[in-house]
C-alpha positions as CSV (number, residue, x, y, z in Angstrom):
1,X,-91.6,-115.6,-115.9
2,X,-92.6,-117.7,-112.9
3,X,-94.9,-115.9,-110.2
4,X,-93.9,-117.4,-106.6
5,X,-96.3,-115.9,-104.1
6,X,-97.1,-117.1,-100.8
7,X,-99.6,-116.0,-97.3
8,X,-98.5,-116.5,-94.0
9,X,-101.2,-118.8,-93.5
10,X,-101.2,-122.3,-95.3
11,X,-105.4,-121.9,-95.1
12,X,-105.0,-118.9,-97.5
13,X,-106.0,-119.6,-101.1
14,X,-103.8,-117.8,-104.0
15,X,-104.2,-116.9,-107.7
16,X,-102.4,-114.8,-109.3
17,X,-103.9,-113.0,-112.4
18,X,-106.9,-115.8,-112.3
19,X,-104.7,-118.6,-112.0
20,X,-104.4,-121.2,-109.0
21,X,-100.7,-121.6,-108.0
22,X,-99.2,-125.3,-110.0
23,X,-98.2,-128.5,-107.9
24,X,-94.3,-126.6,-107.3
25,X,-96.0,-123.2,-106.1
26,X,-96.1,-120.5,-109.0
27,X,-98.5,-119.5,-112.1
28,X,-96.2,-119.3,-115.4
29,X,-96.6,-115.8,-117.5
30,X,-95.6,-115.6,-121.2
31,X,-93.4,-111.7,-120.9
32,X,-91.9,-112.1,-124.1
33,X,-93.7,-109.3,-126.1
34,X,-92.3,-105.8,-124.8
35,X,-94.7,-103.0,-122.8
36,X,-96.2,-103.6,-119.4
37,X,-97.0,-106.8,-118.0
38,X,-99.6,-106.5,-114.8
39,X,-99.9,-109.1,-112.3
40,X,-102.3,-109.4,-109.7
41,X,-102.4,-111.6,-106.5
42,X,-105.7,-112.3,-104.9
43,X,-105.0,-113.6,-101.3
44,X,-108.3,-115.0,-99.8
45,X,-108.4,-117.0,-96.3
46,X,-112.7,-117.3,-95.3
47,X,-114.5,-113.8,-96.3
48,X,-111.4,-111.6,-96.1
49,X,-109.8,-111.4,-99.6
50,X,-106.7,-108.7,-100.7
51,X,-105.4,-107.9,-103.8
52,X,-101.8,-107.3,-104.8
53,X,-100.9,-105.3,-108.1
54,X,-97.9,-104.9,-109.4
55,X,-96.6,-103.8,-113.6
56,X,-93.6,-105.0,-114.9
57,X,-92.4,-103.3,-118.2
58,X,-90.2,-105.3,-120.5
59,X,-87.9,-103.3,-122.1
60,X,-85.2,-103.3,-125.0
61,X,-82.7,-102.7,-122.8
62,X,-80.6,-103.7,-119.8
63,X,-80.7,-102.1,-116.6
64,X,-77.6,-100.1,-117.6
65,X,-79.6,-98.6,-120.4
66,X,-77.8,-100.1,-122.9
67,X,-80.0,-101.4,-126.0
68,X,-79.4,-104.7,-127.9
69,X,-77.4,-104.6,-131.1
70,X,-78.9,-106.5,-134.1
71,X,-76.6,-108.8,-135.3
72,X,-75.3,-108.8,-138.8
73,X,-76.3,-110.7,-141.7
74,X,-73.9,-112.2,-143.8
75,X,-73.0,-110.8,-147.7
């Protein structure tokens, strides 16, 4: 998943989970294994800082509720 944050000031300095934002603007998380995935933007501009939180949770599912079918192995 690609993390695109941004501030409303170019000064501002971003991470998100640790990580400075790449040369095209977003930190890369692997959410491939299933359960909750947290990510957390620091925002910092001179000696003010805030801190954004928010948990994803990948699920076997669709947003419909329906679950994946395992496909069938040939006899």
């Amino acid at each position: 998943m690609q993390v695109y944050p941004f501030a409303s000031s170019e000064d501002a300095k971003l991470t998100v989970n640790g990580e400075y934002l790449n040369s095209s603007g977003y930190v890369q998380m692997d959410v491939s294994d299933l359960g909750e995935h947290n990510i957390v933007v620091n925002v910092s501009q001179g000696d003010k800082s805030k801190t954004y939180t928010v948990n994803v949770t990948k699920v076997n599912s669709d947003y419909r509720g329906r679950t994946a079918i395992e496909t069938m192995k040939r006899l």
